[in-house]
SEPALUM-807205 format. One record per residue (C-alpha): x, y, z; chain; residue number from 1. Coordinates in pm, 1 decimal, always signed. Layout:
N
{atom {X Y Z} 'A' NUM}
...
// end
This chain:
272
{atom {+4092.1 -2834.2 -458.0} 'A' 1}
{atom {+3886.7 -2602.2 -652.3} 'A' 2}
{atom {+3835.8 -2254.8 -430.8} 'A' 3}
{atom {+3418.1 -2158.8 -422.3} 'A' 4}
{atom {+3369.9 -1870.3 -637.8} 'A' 5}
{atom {+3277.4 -1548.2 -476.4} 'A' 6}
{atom {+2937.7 -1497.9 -464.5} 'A' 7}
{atom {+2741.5 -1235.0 -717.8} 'A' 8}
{atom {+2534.1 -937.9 -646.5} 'A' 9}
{atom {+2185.0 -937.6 -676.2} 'A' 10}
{atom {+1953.7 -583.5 -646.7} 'A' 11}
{atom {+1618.2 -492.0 -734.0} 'A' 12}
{atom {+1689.5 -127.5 -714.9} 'A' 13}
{atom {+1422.5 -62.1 -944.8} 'A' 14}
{atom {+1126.9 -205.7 -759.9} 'A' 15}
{atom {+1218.7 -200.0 -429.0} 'A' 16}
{atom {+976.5 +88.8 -378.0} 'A' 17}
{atom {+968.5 +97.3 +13.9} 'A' 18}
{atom {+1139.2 -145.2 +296.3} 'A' 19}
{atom {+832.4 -433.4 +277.5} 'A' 20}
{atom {+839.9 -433.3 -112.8} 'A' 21}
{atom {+1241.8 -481.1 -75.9} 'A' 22}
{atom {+1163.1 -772.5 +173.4} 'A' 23}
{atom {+952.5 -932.1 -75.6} 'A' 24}
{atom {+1218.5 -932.5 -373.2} 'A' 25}
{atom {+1483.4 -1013.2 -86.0} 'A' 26}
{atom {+1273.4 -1346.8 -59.7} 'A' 27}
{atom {+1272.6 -1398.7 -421.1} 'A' 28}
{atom {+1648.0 -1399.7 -490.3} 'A' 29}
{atom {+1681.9 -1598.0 -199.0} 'A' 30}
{atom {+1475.3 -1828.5 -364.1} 'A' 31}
{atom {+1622.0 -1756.3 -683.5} 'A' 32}
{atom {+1981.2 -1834.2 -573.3} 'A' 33}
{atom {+1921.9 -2144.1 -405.4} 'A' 34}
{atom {+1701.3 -2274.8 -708.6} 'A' 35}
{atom {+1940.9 -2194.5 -926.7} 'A' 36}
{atom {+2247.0 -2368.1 -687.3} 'A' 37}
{atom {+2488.5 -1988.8 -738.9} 'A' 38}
{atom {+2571.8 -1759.4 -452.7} 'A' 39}
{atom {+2373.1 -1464.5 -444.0} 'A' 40}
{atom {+2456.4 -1171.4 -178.1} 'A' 41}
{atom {+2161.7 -928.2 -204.7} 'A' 42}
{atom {+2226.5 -553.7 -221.8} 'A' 43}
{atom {+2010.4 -225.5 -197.9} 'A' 44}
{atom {+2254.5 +16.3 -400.7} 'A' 45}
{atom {+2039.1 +292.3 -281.6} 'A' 46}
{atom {+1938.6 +592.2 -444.3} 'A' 47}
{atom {+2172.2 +807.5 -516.5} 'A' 48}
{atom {+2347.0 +558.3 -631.6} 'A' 49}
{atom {+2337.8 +588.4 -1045.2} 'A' 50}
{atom {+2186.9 +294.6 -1135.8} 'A' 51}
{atom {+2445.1 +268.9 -1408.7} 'A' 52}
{atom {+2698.0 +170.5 -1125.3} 'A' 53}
{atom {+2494.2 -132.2 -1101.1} 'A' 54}
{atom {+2472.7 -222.8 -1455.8} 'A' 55}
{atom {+2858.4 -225.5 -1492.4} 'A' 56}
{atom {+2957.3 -433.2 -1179.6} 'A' 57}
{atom {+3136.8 -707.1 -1283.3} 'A' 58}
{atom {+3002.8 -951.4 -1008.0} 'A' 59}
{atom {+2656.0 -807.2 -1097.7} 'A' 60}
{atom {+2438.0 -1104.6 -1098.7} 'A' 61}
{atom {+2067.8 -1073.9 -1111.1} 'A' 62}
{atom {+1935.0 -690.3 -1119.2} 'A' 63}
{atom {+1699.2 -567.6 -1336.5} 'A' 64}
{atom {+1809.2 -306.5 -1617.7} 'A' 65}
{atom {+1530.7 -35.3 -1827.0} 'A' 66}
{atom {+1529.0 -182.6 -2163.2} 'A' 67}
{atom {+1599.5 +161.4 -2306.4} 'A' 68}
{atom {+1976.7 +241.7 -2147.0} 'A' 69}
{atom {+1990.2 -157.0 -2233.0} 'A' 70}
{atom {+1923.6 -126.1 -2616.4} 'A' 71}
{atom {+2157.9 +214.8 -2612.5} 'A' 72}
{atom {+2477.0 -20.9 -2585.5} 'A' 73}
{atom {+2659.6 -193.8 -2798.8} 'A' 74}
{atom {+2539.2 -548.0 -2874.1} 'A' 75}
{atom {+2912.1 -700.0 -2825.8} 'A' 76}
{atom {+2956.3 -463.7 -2477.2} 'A' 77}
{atom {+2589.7 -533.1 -2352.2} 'A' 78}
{atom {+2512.0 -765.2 -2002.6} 'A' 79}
{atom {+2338.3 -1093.0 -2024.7} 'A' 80}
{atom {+1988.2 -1096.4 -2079.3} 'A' 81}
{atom {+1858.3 -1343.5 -1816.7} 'A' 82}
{atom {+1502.4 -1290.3 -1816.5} 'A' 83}
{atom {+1203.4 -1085.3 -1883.2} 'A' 84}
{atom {+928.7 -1107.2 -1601.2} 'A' 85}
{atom {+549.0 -1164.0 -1680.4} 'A' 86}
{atom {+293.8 -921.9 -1453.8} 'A' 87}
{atom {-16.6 -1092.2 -1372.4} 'A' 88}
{atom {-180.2 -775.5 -1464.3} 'A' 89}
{atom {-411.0 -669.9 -1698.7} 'A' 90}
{atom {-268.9 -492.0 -1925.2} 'A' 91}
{atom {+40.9 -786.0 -1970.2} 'A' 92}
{atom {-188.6 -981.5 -2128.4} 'A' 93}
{atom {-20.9 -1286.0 -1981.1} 'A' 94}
{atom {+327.8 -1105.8 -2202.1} 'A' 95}
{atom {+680.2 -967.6 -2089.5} 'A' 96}
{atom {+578.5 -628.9 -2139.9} 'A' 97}
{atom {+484.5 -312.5 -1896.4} 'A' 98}
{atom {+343.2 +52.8 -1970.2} 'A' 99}
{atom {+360.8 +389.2 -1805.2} 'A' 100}
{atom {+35.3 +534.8 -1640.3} 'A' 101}
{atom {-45.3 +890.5 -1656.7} 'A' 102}
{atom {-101.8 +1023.4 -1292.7} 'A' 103}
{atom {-252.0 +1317.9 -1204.7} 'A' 104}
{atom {-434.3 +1462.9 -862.0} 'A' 105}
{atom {-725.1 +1267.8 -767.6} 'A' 106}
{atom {-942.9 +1611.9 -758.3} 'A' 107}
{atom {-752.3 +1736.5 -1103.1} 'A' 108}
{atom {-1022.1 +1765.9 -1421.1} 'A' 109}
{atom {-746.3 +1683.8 -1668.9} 'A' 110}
{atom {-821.1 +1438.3 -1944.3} 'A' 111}
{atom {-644.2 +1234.9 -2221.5} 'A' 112}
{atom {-691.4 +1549.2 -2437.1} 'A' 113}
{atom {-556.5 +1769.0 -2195.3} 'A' 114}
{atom {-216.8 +1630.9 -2165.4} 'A' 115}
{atom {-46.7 +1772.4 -2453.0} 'A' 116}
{atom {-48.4 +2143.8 -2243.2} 'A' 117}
{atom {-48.1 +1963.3 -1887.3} 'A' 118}
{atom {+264.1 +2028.7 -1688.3} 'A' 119}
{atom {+501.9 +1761.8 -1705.8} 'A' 120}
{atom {+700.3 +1618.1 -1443.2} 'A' 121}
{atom {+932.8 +1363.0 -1555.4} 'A' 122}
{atom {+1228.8 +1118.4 -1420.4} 'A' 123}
{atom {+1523.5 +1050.9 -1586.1} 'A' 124}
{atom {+1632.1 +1134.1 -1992.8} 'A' 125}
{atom {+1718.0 +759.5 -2003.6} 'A' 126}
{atom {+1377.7 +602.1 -1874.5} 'A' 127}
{atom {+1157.9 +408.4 -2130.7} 'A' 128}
{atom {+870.0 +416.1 -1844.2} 'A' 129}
{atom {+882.4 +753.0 -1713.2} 'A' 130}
{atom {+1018.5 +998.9 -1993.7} 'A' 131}
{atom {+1042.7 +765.3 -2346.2} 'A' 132}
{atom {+654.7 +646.0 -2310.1} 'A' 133}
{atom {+518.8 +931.2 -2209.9} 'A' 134}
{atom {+624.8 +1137.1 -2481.3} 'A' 135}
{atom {+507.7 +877.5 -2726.3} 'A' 136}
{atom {+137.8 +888.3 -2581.2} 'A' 137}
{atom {+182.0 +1269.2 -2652.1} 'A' 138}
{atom {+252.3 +1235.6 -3046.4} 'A' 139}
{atom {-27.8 +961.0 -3077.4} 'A' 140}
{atom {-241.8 +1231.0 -2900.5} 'A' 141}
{atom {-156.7 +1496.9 -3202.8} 'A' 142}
{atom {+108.7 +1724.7 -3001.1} 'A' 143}
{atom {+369.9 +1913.6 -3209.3} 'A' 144}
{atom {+546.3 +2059.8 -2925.9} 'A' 145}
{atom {+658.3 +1998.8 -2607.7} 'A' 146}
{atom {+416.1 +2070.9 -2350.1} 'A' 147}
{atom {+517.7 +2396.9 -2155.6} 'A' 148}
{atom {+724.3 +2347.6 -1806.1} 'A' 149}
{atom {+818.6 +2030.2 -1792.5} 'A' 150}
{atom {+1023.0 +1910.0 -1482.7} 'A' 151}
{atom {+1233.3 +1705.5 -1400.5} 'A' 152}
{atom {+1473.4 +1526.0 -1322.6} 'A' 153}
{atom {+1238.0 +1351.1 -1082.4} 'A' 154}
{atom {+1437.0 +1039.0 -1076.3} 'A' 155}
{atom {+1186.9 +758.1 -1034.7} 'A' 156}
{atom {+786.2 +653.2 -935.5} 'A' 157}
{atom {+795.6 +782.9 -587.1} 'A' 158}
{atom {+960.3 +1165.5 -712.3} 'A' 159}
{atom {+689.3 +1197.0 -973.5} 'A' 160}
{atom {+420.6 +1112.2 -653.2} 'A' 161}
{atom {+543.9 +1314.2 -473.7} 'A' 162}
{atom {+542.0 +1610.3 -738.1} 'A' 163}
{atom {+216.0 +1551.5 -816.7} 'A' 164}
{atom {+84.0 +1518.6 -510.5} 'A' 165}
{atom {+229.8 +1802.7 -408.9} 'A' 166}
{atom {+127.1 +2064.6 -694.3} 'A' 167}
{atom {+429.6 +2099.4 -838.0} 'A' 168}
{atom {+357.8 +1956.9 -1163.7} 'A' 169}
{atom {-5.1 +1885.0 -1279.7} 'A' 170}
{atom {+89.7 +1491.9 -1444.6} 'A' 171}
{atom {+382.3 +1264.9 -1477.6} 'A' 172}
{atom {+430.8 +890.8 -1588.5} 'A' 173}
{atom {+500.4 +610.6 -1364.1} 'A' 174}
{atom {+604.3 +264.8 -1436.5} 'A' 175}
{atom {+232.0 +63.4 -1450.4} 'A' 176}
{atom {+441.0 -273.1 -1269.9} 'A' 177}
{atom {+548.6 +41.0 -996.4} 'A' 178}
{atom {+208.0 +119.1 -954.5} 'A' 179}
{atom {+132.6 -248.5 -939.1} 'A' 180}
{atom {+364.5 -304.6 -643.0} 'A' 181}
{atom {+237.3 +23.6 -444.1} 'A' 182}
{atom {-119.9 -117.1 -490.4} 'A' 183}
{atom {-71.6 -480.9 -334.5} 'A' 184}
{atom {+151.9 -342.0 -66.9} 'A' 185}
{atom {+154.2 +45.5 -10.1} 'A' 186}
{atom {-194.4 +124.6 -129.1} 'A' 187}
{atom {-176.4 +451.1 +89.6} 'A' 188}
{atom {+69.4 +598.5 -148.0} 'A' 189}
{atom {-163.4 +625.3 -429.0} 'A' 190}
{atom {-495.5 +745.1 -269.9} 'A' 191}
{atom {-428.9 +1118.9 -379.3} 'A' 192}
{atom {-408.8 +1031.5 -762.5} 'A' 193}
{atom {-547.2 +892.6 -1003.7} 'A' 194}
{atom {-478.5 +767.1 -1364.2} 'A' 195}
{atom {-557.4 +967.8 -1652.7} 'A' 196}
{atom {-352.7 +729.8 -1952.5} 'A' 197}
{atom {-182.2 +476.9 -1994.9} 'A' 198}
{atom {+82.9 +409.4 -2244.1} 'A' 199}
{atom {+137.6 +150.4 -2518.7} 'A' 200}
{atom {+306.4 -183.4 -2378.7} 'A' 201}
{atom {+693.3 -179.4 -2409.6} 'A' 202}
{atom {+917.4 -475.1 -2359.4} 'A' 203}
{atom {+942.9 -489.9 -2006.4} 'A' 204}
{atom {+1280.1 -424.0 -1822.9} 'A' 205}
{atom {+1550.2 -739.8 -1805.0} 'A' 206}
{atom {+1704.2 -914.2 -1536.8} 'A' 207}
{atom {+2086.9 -924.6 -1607.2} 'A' 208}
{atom {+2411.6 -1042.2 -1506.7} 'A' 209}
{atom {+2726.0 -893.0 -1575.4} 'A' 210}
{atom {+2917.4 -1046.6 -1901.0} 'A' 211}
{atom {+3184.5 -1152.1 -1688.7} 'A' 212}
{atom {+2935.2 -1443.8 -1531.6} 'A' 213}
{atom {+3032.9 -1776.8 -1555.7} 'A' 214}
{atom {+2836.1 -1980.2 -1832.5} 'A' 215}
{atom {+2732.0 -2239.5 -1607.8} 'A' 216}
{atom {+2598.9 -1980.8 -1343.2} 'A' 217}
{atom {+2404.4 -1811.7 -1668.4} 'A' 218}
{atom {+2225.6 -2117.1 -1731.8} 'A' 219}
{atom {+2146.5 -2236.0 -1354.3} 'A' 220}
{atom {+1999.4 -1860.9 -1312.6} 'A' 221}
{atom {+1816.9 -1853.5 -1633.9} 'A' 222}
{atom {+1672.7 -2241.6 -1565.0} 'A' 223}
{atom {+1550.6 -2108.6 -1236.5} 'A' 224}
{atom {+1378.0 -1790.6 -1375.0} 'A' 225}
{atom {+1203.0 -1933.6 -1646.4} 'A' 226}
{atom {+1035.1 -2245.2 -1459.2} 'A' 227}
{atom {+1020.2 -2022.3 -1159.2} 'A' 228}
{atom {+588.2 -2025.2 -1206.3} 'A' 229}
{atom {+583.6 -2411.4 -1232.9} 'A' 230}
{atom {+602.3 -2502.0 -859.9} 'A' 231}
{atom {+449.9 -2407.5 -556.5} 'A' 232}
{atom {+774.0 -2260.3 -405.3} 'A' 233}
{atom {+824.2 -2083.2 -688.2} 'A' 234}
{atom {+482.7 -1931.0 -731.3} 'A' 235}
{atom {+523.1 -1874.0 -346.2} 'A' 236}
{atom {+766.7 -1566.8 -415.9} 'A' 237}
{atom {+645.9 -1435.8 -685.7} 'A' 238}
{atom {+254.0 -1372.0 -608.2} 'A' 239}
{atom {+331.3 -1098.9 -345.4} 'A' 240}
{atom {+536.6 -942.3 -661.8} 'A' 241}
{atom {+255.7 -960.1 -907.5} 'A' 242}
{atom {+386.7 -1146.7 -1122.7} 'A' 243}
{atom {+310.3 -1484.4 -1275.2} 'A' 244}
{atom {+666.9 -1596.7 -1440.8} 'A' 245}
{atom {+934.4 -1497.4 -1650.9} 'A' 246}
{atom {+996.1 -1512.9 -2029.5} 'A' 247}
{atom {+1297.8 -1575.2 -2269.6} 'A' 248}
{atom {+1325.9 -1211.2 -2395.7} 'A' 249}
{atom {+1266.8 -1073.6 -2713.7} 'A' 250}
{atom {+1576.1 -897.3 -2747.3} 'A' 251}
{atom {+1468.5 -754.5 -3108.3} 'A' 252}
{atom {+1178.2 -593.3 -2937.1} 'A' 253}
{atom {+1412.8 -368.2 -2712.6} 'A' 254}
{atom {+1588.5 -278.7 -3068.0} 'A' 255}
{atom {+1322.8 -78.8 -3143.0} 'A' 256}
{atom {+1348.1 +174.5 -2837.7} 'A' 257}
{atom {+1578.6 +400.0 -2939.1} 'A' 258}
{atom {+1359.2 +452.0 -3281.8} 'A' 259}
{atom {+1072.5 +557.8 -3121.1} 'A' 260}
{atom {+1261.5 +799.8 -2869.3} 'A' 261}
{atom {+1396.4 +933.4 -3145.3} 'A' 262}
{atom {+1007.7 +1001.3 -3340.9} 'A' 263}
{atom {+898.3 +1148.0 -3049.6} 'A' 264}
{atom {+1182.0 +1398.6 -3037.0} 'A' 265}
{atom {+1177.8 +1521.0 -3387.1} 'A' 266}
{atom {+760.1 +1519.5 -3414.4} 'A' 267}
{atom {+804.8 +1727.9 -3042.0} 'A' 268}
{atom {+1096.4 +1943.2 -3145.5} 'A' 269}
{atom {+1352.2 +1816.6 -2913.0} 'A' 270}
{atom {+1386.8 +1662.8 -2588.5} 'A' 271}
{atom {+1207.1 +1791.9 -2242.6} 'A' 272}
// end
C-alpha cells in the first residue's frame, strides 16, 4: 500500500497585507488544493521571516515569488513556475503584469517632475515593485543621480505607508496589486496618500512550487490555476482578490529584469 504523501506548503506572504486579506487567500488555496486533488497546509511565514526561507522549502508548494530574486537564479536551480495571476485592474489590461505606484501625502504638492529630488523611502534591494521600478520611472523622468536621502530598508507596502504617512520620507513605491488589495478591503489604510506615478507594467510575480514537487502534483496545481476563472467556484475566490485568472507565464519576460536594474544603476550612479 502506497503511504499518502505529506502534504505541501502553501503562503501568500506577499499579499497577505492584514488578517481579512490573509482569510481571503486562505480561501483560495483551499480552493486551490482541493481543485487541484494535492494536500495543501497553509502557512503565514510571517515577517521577519526572509522571504527567501520560503522560496527554498523543499515542500514549498504554492507561494508567490518577486519575479526579480526569481530571474537572479540560475535557470537549472530555479522553482517551478506555476502561474502568473491576471488583476482585474486597469492598468493589467486583462495581462499577467503589475506596476509600482508612487505614493506620497495626500496634502504633499509633489509632482511627476518632482520626484527625481523627492526623498525616497524604499523596501528591499531585491524588490522589482518597490526599489527596481521605481528607479526606472526616475531615469525615464531624466535623473542622473540618485535622489538625496533615500531610506530604507522599509521591507514591504505597509513600511513605505507607514513612512510616508508619517513624514519620514516624502514618496516611496508600492506594489499597484498591494494597493489593489488595501482598496477592496482596508480602504482606511490609504486615505492619507495619494498617488503621484505609476510605473511601467512588469511581469507580475509567480506562484511556485519547490523543484522537488512531484510532476503529477505540478500539473494538477497548474490545471487548477489556469482554468481557475472558468467556473463559478472558481471565480468565487478570486473576485475578493481582484483578480480575474491566471496565465501560463512568460518566463522570457522576467529575463529581462536584471537588465533594466542594472540601466538604472549605471544611468543613477549606483544603487540607493
Amino acid at each position: 500500500m502506497t503511504e499518502p504523501r505529506p502534504p505541501l506548503i502553501a503562503c501568500s506572504r506577499m499579499y497577505n497585507l492584514s488578517p481579512r486579506i490573509k482569510g481571503h487567500w486562505d480561501r483560495f488555496f483551499g480552493w486551490l488544493a482541493r481543485e487541484a486533488g494535492v494536500a495543501l497546509d497553509i502557512i503565514a511565514h510571517a515577517p521577519p521571516a526572509p522571504l527567501s526561507e520560503l522560496w527554498e522549502r523543499p515542500d514549498l508548494g504554492a507561494a508567490f515569488m518577486c519575479g526579480y530574486p526569481y530571474s537572479m537564479v540560475e535557470p537549472e536551480a530555479r522553482p517551478v513556475a506555476l502561474a502568473a495571476p491576471v488583476p482585474a485592474a486597469e492598468w493589467a489590461n486583462g495581462k499577467p503584469v503589475y506596476a509600482s505606484h508612487v505614493i506620497a501625502a495626500l496634502g504633499s504638492p509633489l509632482g511627476p517632475n518632482d520626484l527625481p529630488k523627492a526623498r525616497w523611502g524604499w523596501t528591499v534591494r531585491d524588490s522589482q515593485s518597490g526599489y527596481n521600478a521605481p528607479r526606472g520611472l526616475l531615469v525615464e523622468l531624466g535623473a542622473t543621480a540618485n535622489p538625496p536621502g533615500a531610506v530604507g530598508p522599509l521591507l514591504n507596502p505597509r513600511g513605505i505607508l507607514d513612512a510616508v504617512t508619517s513624514g519620514r520620507v516624502e514618496v516611496g513605491a508600492i506594489d499597484a496589486y498591494a494597493w489593489q488589495l488595501l482598496a477592496l478591503h482596508e480602504p482606511e489604510a490609504l486615505a492619507t496618500v495619494r498617488i503621484v506615478a505609476t510605473t511601467p507594467a512588469a511581469p507580475f510575480p509567480l506562484l511556485i512550487a519547490a523543484r522537488a514537487t512531484a510532476k503529477e502534483a505540478v500539473i494538477a496545481l497548474r490545471s487548477a490555476l489556469t482554468n481557475a476563472g472558468d467556473g463559478d467556484a472558481g471565480r468565487s475566490v478570486l473576485q475578493p482578490l481582484g483578480l480575474t485568472g491566471f496565465a501560463v507565464p512568460d518566463l522570457a519576460a522576467y529575463d529581462t529584469l536584471p537588465d533594466r536594474a542594472r540601466a538604472a544603476d549605471l544611468a543613477l550612479g549606483g544603487p540607493w
